[in-house]
N, C-alpha and C positions, 0 to 999 in steps of 0.2 A: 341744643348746641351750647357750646362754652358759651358763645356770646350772648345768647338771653339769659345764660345765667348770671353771669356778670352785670349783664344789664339791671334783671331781677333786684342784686342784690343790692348794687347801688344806689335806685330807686326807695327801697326799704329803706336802707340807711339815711339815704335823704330825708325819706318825710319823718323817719325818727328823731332826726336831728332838725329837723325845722318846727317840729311840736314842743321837744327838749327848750331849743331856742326861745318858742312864743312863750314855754312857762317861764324861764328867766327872763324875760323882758318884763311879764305881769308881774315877780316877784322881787325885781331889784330895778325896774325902770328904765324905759330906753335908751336915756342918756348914757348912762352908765356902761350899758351892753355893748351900746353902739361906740364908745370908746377902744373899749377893749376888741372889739372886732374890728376896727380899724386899724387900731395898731398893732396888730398882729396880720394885717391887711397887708402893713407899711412893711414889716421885717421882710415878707413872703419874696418881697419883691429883689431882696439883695441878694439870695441866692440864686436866681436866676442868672444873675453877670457870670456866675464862676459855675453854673452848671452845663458838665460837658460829655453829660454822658446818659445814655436812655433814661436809669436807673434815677440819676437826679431830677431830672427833667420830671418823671414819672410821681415823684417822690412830692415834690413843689407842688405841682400839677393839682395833684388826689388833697394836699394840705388845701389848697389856696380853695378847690371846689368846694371842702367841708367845711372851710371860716367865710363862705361867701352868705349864708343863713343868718350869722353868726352878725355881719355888719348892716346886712339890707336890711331885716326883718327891724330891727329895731331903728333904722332909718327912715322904714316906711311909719313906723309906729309912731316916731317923733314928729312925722312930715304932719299925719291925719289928727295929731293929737295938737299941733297949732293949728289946723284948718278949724277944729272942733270948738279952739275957744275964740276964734275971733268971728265976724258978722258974716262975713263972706265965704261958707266952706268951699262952694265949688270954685269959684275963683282964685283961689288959694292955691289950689290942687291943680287948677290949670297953669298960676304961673309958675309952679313949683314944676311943674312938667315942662313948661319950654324954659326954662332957669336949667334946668339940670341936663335937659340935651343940647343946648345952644353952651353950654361948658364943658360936655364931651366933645362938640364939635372942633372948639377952640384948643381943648386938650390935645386932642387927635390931628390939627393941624399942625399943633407947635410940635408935637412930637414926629410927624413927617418932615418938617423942614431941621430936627435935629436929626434925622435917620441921614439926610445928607451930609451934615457935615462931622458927623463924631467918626470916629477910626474904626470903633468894632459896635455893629449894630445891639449889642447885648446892652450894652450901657445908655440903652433907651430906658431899662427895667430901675434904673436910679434916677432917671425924670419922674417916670410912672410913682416910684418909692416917696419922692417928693412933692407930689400933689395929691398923691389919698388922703392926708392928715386934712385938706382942706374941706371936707366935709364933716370936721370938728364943729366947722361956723355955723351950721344949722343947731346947734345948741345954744349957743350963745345968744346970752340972756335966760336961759331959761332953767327952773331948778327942777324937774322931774328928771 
């Protein structure tokens, strides 16, 4: 049927692009990678306000799922590659794990109690637009 085809191909193209990915993160450094995948993380998110039709929607959609490789893989690479040099790996990794869902959590609240009061629910996607860049701070200090 269409739909495993589709499925199929998606798939493919994912782990082609998340291998693509992991050799640019080894060949220019997490840092780096994960900059650039973030902010293009951040633009993704401004045309969603003024998308008003399948086609764009569809359009964002397919970008934002193939640049999502793009900022985690080299997030996660910068996350493991501080647990690695300091004393404590698995501790590291554990607070980095409740750090990072206890900030989705706070994200996701503030952004319900703006879903109340802004005029057109779309202009939640330029809250979201302004606190992706905040996961810049997991590099700071650091020169890889």
């Amino acid at each position: 049927s269409a739909v495993g085809v589709i499925t199929s191909v998606s798939l493919g193209v994912s782990l082609l692009l998340t291998l693509s990915i992991g050799n640019l993160v080894d060949k220019y450094g997490p840092k780096r990678m994960h900059k650039i995948g973030v902010t293009i993380n951040t633009l993704l998110y401004f045309p969603r306000v003024f998308a008003n039709n399948i086609w764009m929607i569809y359009a964002v959609d397919l970008t934002d799922k193939l640049n999502n490789s793009l900022w985690t893989i080299p997030f996660n690479a910068r996350m493991y590659e501080k647990a690695r040099s300091g004393n404590h790996d698995s501790e590291f990794i554990i607070y980095r794990t409740i750090l990072t869902s206890l900030t989705k959590a706070i994200g996701v609240s503030l952004g319900i109690i703006l879903l109340l009061i802004l005029p057109d629910w779309r202009y939640i996607f330029l809250y979201i637009a302004f606190i992706s860049p905040f996961t810049y701070l997991i590099n700071k200090g650091s020169k890889s």
